[in-house]
KOLLUMRO-172223 format. One line per field, with one value per residue (C-alpha): x, y, z; residue in one letter. Coordinates in nm, 2 decimals. Layout:
// residues N
px: (X ...)
py: (Y ...)
pz: (Z ...)
type: (A ...)
***
This chain:
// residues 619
px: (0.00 0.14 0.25 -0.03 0.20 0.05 -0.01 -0.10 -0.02 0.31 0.40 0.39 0.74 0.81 1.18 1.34 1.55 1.89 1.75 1.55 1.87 2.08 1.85 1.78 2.12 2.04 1.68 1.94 2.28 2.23 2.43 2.71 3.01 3.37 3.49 3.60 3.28 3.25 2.89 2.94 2.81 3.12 3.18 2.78 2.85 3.12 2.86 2.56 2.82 3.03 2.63 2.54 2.87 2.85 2.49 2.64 2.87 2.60 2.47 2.67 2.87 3.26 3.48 3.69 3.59 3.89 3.88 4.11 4.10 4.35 4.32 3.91 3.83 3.68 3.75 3.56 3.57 3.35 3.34 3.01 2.73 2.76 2.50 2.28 2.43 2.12 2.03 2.33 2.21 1.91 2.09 2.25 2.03 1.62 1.50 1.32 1.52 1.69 1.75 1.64 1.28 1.32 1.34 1.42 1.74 1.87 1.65 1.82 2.05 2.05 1.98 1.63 1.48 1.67 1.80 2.17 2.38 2.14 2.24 2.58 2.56 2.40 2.66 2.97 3.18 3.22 3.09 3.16 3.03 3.15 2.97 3.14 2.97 3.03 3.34 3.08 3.11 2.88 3.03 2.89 3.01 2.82 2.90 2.67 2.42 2.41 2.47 2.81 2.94 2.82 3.01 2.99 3.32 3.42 3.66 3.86 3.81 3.61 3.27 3.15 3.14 3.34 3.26 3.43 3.33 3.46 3.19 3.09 3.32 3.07 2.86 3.10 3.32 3.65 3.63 3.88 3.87 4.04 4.15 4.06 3.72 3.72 3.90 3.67 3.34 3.59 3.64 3.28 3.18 3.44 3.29 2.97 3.07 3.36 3.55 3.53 3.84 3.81 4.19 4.21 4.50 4.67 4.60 4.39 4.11 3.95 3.78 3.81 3.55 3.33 3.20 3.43 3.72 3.56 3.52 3.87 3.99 3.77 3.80 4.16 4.21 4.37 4.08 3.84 3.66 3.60 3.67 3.45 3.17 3.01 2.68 2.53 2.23 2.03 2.05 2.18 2.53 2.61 2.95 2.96 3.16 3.22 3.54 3.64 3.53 3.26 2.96 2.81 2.96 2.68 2.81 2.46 2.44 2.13 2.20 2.56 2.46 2.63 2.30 2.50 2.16 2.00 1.69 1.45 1.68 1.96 1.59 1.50 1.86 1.92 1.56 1.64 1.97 1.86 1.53 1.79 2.02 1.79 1.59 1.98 2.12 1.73 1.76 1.57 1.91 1.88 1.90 2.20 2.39 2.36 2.50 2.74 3.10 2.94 3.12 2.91 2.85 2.50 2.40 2.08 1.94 1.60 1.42 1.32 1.45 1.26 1.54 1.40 1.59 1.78 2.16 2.00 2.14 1.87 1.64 1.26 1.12 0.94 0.91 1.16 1.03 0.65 0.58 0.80 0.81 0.84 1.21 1.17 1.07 1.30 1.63 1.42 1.41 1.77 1.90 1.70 1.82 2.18 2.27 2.13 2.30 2.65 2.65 2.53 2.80 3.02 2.98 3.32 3.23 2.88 3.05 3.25 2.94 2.78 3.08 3.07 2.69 2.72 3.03 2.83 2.57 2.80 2.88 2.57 2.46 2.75 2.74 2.41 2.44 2.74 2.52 2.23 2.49 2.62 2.29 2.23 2.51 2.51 2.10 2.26 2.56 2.32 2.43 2.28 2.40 2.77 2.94 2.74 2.62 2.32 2.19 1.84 1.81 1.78 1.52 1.29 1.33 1.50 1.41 1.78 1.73 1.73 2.06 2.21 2.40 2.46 2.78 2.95 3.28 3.50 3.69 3.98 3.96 3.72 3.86 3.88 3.54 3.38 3.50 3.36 3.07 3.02 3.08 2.93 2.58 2.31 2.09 2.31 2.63 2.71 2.99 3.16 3.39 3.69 3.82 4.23 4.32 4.09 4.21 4.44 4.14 4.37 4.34 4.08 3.76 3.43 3.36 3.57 3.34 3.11 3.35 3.44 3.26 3.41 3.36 3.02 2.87 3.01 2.88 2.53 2.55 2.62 2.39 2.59 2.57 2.31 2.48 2.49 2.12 2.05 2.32 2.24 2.52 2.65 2.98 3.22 3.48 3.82 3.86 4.22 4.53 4.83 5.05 5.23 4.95 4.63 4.82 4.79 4.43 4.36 4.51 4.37 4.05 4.11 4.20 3.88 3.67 3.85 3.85 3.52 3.28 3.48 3.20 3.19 3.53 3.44 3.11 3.28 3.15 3.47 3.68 3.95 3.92 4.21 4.22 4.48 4.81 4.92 4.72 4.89 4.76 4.80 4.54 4.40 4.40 4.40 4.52 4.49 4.81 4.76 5.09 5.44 5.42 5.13 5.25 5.59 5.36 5.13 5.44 5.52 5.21 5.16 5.35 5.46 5.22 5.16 5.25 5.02 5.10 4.80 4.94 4.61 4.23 4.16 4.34 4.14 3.88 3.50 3.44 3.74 3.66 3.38 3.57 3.70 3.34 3.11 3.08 3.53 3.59 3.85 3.77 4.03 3.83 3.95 3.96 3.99 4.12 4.08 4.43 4.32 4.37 4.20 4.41 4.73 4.66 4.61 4.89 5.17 5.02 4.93 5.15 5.49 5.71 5.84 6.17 5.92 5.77 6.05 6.21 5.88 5.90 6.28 6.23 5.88 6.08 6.35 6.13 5.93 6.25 6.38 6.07 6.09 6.42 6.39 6.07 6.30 6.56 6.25 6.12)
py: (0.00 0.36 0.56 0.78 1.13 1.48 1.66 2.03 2.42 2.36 2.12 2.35 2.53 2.86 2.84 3.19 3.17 3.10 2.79 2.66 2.63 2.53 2.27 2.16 2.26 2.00 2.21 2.52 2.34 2.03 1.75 1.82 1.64 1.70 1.84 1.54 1.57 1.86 1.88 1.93 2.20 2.39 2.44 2.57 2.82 2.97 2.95 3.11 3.45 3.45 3.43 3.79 3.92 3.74 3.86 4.22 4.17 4.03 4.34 4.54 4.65 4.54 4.31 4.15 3.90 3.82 3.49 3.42 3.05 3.06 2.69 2.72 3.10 3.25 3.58 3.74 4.10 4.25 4.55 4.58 4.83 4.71 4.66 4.94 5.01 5.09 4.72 4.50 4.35 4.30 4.10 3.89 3.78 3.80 3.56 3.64 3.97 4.15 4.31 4.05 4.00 4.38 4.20 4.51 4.51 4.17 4.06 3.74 3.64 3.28 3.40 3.50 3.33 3.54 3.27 3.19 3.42 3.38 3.01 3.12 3.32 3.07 2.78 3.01 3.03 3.37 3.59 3.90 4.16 4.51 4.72 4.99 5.24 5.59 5.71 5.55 5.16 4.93 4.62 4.42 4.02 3.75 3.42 3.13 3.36 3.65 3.98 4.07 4.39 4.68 4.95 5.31 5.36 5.64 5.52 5.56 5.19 5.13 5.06 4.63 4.42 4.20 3.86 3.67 3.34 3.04 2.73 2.59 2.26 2.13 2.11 2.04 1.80 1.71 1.96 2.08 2.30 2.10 2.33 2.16 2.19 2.53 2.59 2.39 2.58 2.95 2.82 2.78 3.11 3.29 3.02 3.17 3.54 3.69 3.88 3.84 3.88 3.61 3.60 3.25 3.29 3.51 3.33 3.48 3.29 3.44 3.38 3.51 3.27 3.14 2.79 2.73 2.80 2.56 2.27 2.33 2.24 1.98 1.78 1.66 1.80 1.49 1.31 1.57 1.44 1.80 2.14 2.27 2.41 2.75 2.91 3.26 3.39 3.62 3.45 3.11 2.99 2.62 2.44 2.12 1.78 1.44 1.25 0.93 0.84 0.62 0.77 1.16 1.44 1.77 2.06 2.26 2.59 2.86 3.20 3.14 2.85 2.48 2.27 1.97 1.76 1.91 1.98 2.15 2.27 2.02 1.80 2.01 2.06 1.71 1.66 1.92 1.79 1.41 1.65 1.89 1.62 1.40 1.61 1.74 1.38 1.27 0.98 0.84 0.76 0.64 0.90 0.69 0.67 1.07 1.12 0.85 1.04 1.44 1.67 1.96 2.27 2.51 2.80 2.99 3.28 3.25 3.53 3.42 3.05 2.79 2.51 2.21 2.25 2.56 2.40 2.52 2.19 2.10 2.34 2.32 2.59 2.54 2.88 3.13 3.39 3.54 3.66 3.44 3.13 2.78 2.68 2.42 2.62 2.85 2.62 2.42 2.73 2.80 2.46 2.42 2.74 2.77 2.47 2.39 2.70 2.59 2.25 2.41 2.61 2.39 2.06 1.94 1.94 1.79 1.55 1.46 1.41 1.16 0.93 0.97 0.85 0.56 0.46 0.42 0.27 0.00 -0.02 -0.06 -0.32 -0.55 -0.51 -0.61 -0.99 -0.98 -0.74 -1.04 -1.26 -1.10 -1.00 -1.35 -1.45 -1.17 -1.34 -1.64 -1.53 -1.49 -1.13 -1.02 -1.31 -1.42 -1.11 -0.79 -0.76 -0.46 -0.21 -0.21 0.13 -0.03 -0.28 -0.04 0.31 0.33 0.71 0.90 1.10 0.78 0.70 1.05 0.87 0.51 0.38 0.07 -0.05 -0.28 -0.55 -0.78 -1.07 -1.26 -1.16 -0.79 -0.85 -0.99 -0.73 -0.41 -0.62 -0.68 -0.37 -0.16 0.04 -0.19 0.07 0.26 0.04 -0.21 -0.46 -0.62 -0.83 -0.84 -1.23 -1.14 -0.89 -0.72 -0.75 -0.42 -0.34 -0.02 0.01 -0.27 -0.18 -0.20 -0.57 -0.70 -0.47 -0.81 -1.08 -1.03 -1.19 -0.92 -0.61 -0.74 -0.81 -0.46 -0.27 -0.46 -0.36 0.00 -0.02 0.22 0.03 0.30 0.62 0.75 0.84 0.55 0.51 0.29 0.46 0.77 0.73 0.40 0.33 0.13 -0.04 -0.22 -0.30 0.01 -0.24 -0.23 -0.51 -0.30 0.00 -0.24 -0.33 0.05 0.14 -0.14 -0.06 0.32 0.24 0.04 0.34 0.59 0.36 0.29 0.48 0.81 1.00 0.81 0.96 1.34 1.35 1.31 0.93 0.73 0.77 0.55 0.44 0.56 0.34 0.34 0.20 0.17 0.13 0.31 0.21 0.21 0.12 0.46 0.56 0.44 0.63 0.53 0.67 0.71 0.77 0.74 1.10 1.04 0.70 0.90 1.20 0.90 0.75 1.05 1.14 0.82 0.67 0.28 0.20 -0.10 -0.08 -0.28 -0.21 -0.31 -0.47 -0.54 -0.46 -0.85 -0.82 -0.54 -0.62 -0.59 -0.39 -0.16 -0.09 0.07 0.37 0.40 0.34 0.55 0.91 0.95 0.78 0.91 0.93 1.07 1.20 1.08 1.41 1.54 1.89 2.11 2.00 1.65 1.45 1.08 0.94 1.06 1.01 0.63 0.59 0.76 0.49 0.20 0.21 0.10 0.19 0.52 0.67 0.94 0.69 0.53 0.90 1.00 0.67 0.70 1.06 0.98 0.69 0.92 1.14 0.89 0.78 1.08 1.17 0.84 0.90 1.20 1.10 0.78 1.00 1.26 0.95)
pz: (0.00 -0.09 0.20 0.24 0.18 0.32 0.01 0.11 0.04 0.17 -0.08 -0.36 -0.44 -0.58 -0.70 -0.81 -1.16 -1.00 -0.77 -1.09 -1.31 -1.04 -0.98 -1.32 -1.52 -1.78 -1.89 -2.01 -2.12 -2.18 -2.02 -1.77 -1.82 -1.74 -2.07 -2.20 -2.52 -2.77 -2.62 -2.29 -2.02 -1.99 -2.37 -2.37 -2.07 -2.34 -2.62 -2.48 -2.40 -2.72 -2.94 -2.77 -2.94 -3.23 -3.25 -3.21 -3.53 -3.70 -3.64 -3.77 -3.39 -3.39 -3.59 -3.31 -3.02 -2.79 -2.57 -2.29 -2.14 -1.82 -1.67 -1.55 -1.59 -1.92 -2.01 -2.32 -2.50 -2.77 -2.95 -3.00 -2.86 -2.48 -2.26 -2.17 -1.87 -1.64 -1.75 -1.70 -1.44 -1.54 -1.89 -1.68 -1.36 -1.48 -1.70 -2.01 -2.03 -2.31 -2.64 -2.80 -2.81 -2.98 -3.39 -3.52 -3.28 -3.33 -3.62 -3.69 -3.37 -3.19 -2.82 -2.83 -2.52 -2.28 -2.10 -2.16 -1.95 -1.69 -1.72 -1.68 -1.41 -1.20 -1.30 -1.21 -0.91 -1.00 -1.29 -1.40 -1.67 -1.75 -2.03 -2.19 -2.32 -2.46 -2.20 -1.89 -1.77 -1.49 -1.36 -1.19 -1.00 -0.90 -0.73 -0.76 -0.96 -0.62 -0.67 -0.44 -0.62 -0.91 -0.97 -1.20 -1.37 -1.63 -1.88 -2.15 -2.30 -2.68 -2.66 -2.60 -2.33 -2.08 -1.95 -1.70 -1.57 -1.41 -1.40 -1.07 -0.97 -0.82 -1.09 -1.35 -1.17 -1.22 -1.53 -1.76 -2.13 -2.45 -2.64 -2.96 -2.86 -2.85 -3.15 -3.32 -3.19 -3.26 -3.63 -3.70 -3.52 -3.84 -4.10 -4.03 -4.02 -4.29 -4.17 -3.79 -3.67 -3.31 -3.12 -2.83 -2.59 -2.84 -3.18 -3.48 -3.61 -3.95 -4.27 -4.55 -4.76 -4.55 -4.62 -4.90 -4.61 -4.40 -4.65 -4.76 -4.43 -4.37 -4.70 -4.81 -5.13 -5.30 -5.22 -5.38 -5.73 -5.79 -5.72 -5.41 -5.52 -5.31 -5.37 -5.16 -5.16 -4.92 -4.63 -4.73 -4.77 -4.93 -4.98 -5.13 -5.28 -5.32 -5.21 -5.19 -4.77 -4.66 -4.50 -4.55 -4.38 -4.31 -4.12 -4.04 -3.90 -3.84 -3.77 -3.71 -3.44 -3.56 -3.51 -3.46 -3.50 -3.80 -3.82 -4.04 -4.27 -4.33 -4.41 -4.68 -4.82 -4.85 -5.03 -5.26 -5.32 -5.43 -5.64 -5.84 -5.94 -6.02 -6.25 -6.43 -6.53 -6.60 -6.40 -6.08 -5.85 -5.53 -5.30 -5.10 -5.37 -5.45 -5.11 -5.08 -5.03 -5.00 -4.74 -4.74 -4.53 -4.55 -4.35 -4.32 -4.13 -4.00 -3.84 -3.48 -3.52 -3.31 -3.18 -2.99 -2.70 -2.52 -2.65 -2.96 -3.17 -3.41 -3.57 -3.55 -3.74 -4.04 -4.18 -4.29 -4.08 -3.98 -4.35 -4.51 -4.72 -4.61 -4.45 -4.77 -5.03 -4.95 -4.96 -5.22 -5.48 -5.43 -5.49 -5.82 -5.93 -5.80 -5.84 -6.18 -6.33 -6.15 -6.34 -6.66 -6.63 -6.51 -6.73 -6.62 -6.24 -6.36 -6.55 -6.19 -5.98 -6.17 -6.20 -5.82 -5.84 -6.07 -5.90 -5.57 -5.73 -5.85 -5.47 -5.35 -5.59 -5.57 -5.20 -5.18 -5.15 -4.92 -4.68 -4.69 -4.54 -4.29 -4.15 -4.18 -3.98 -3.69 -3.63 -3.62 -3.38 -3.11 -3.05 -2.75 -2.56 -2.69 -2.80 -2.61 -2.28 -2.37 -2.12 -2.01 -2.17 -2.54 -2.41 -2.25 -2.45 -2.82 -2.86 -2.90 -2.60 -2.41 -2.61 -2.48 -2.18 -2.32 -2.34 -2.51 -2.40 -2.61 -2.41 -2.53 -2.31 -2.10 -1.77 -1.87 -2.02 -1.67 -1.45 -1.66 -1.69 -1.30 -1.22 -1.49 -1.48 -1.63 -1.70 -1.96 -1.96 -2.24 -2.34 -2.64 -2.62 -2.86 -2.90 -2.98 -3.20 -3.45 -3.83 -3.97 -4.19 -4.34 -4.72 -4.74 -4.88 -4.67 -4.81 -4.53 -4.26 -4.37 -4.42 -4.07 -3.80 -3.52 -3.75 -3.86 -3.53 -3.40 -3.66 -3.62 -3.21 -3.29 -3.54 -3.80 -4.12 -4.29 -4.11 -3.77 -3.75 -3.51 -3.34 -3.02 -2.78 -2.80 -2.61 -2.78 -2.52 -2.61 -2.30 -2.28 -2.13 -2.07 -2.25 -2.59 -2.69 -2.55 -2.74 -3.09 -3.05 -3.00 -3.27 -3.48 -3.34 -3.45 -3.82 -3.84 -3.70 -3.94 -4.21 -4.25 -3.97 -3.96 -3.86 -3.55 -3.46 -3.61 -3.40 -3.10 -3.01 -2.94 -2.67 -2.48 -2.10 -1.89 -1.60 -1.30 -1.37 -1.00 -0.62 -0.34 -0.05 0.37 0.64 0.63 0.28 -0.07 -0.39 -0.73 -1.02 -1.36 -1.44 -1.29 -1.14 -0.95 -0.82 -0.63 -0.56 -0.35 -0.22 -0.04 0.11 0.22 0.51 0.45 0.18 -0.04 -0.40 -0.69 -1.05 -1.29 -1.57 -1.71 -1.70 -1.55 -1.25 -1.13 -0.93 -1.00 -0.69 -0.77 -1.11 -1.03 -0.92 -1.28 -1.50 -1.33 -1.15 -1.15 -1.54 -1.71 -2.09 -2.32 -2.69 -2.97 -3.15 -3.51 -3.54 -3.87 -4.02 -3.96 -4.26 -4.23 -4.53 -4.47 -4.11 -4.18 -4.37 -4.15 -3.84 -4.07 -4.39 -4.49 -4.22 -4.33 -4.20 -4.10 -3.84 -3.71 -3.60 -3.45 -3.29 -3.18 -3.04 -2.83 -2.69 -2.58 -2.42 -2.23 -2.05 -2.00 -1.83 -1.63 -1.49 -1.39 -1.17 -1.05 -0.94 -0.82 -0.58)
type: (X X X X X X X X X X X X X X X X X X X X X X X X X X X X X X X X X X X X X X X X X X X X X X X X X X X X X X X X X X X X X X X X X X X X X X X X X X X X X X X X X X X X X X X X X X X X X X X X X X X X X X X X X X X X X X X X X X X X X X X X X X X X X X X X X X X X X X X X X X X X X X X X X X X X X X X X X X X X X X X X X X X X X X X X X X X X X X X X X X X X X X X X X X X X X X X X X X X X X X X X X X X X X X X X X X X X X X X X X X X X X X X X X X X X X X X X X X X X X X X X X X X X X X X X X X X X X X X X X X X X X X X X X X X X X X X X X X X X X X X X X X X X X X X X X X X X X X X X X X X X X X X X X X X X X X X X X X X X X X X X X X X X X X X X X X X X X X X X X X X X X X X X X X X X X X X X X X X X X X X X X X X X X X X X X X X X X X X X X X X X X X X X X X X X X X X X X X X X X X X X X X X X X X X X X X X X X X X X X X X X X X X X X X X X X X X X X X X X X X X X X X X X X X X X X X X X X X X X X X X X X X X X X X X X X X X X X X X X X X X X X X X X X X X X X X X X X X X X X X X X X X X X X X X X X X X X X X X X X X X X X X X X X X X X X X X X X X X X X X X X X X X X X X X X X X X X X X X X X X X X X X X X X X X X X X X X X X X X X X X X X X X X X X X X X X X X X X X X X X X X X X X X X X X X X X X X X X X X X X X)
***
């Protein structure tokens, strides 16, 4: 019988906009994390603040944007309009205020619920904003979202505003900023806006071209079938080609925002895309094949953009703006048009494309029966019971938000296998289990993704075959052993990934487990090192400890390894930065052993043991 629970006056809450947020951070930024994922809290925090001055450029107010990341503070200047300055404080701690709901003001900016800074605010240690304006200034600092200090100050400095912040450890715990991850989200901010100048600890981020600069980095130009082709129009932006990768790559963006999960508008792009060149080369193609290879980038502003959640990562609106046309007509008009004249005039690039198309049809087709098989074989593999230990999340809710926090950890080995399995989460926690070492799939071509029973069952658990789309988790952990044999099977396990799935590795999915290499422990205390310099750092603080080195993931305990898989994991992103090239990538790690290698190789080694005895003789 339920406990019978007084249900009265008193049991209804009024929570004031700093208690709500704290209390629900996940309803503004998303998920938390610890810095480790392009998507999480902390890299939001220094979103929502760097849209209000991109919003200002957009509007016509300053050219330059300069970020300072000093371990965990943010520091960020604009030289835009600057806050009002009888309503900074307002800006910055009452929700549903600002310039924004004003369309004439900011008539196609990202920010328009009037929510983000506030989010900030509450989620800092510390947060400060000055507004310049006109030879006059208000600061004004909060911790934890209170007010502690405002000031009137005249002053010499330009016109903008400053923004300092550093995000509350206790909500983002154990955080820390990867630089790549900012430089990727500062690079799209200048894709998205010519001629924003945006400087990051002292180096200049700009554009010059816009999408075409940011599918030139992208792409690998020896790979490229044909030159990059880049269409404008008012208020839409496109940049597109094939190469010679598996899988589609979209970049999305809506008023300068990367929408990371589409939406409305990367829908009707891709439709228009299949329509147009379909109804040029007069023939029905399967829309797979069309896209089979594309790297492609487009951007549209939308007034008063409707996102389906406050992370602002996949758009929902289906109209232009209140008097405008469809967000499908729109893109679909300037497609057929743009398009269709580019290939007109460009019959050698039109030529290109649909040897790319028939090529992939050819692909598809004699892939076809090989695909039957190994579906056929994965059934009969029994996978849910021999090779993957699921999590209860895909048996009771498929949806993707349910997916958010799933993660899958690859094993090599039944006793490294058992203990990340005993000790895992059930709910969101999964396992495969590697049996040796996984094939060096490099320059193979995908037929062997089938042929082989390891690579076809993983593929069938991560369910990636047709594209990310349904991907069942969203974080793929390599899980092995700190030796020079767990080192091979990552990097084996890496050239598969980027060989074949390397949007799995772009998107920010795969990751590898960094588990203890040494337990120092007394009576009273027990520390676990990662590395040699945190073993002697131990030894000293400890007095007569015990000394374990881990030399592999099986001797570590069930019970123990739960410290290192749930709230304290240590994940290390496997990350892809602009000058990333996959191919060349592949070949320097997995080719002929180059001279190139074997100094890189040669030198690393040094260094490792020069680090080593210097923490010997430290000890």
């Amino acid at each position: 019988m339920a406990e019978n629970i007084i249900y009265n006056e008193d049991s209804i809450k009024s929570l004031d906009w700093r208690e709500h947020i704290r209390l629900r951070p996940g309803m503004y930024i998303g998920k938390l994390g610890n810095g480790a994922a392009a998507d999480d809290g902390i890299y939001v925090l220094l979103k929502e603040i760097l849209d209000n001055s991109i919003d200002e450029f957009v509007m016509g107010n300053g050219n330059k944007i300069e970020i300072e990341i000093d371990q965990k503070q943010v520091r960020i200047r604009d030289y835009g309009r600057g806050i009002p300055l009888g309503k900074v404080i307002d800006c910055v701690s009452k929700i549903n205020t600002g310039g924004k709901y004003d369309s004439k003001a900011f008539q196609k900016s990202v920010g328009l619920n009037g929510v983000g800074t506030k989010a900030v605010n509450a989620l800092s240690e510390n947060f400060r904003v000055q507004s310049f304006r006109d030879g006059m200034s208000k600061l004004v600092d909060f911790e934890y979202g209170v007010l502690t200090n405002e000031e009137d100050i005249k002053t010499d400095e330009p016109n903008g505003t400053f923004t300092s912040f550093t995000a509350d450890s206790g909500v983002f715990k154990n955080y820390k900023f990867i630089n790549d991850f900012v430089e990727n989200q500062i690079w799209n901010y200048v894709y998205l806006n010519a001629g924003l100048s945006i400087f990051f600890n002292g180096k200049k981020y700009f554009s010059k071209n816009g999408l075409l600069d940011l599918l030139t980095r992208k792409s690998n130009e020896d790979q490229l079938r044909y030159p990059i082709i880049h269409l404008k129009g008012d208020d839409i932006e496109l940049a597109l080609t094939h190469d010679s990768h598996y899988g589609e790559d979209y970049y999305s963006f809506v008023n300068g925002q990367h929408t990371t999960q589409g939406g409305t508008h990367l829908n009707a792009y891709k439709e228009s895309l299949v329509r147009t060149l379909r109804d040029f080369y007069g023939k029905n193609f399967e829309p797979s094949d069309i896209r089979a290879s594309i790297v492609t980038a487009i951007s549209v502003r939308v007034q008063e953009p409707v996102f389906e959640s406050q992370t602002k990562t996949k758009l929902g609106s289906t109209d232009i703006g209140p008097n405008g046309p469809s967000i499908k007509a729109f893109i679909g008009d300037f497609i057929k048009t743009a398009l269709d004249n580019y290939l007109h005039r460009n019959p050698k690039t039109a030529e290109a494309i649909l040897k790319r198309i028939q090529q992939s049809e050819r692909e598809r087709k004699d892939m076809a029966g090989v695909r039957k098989i190994a579906k056929e074989r994965a059934k009969k593999a029994n996978l849910h019971n021999k090779k993957l230990r699921d999590c209860k999340v895909h048996l009771d809710d498929m949806s993707k938000e349910a997916r958010l926090d799933t993660t899958l950890f690859i094993t090599e080995g039944d006793s490294a296998s058992g203990s990340i399995t005993k000790s895992r989460r059930v709910d969101t926690q999964a396992v495969f289990s590697l049996r040796g070492k996984p094939l060096n799939c490099y320059g193979l071509s995908k037929k062997v993704v089938y042929e082989n029973e390891e690579f076809n069952l993983l593929q069938h658990a991560l369910n990636i075959e047709e594209g990310l789309e349904n991907l069942r988790y969203n974080n793929v952990v390599i899980a092995t052993d700190a030796d020079v044999d767990g080192m091979h099977i990552r990097l084996l396990m890496l050239t598969f990934f980027l060989q074949f799935f390397p949007d799995l590795v772009r998107d920010g999915h795969v990751y590898i487990l960094d588990t203890p290499l040494f337990r120092v422990r007394n009576k009273k205390e027990t520390i676990y090192c990662y590395s040699d310099q945190e073993r002697v750092d131990a030894i000293n603080k400890l007095s007569n400890p015990e000394i374990t080195r881990f030399k592999g993931l099986g001797e570590i305990s069930p019970d123990e390894f739960g410290n290192f898989i749930g709230e304290n994991i240590r994940l290390e992103p496997i990350i892809l930065n602009e000058e990333t090239s996959i191919p060349k990538l592949l070949e320097y790690f997995m080719g002929k052993n180059t001279p190139e290698r074997q100094d890189f190789i040669i030198e690393n080694l040094k260094i490792e043991l020069d680090t080593l005895e210097d923490e010997m003789q430290a000890a």
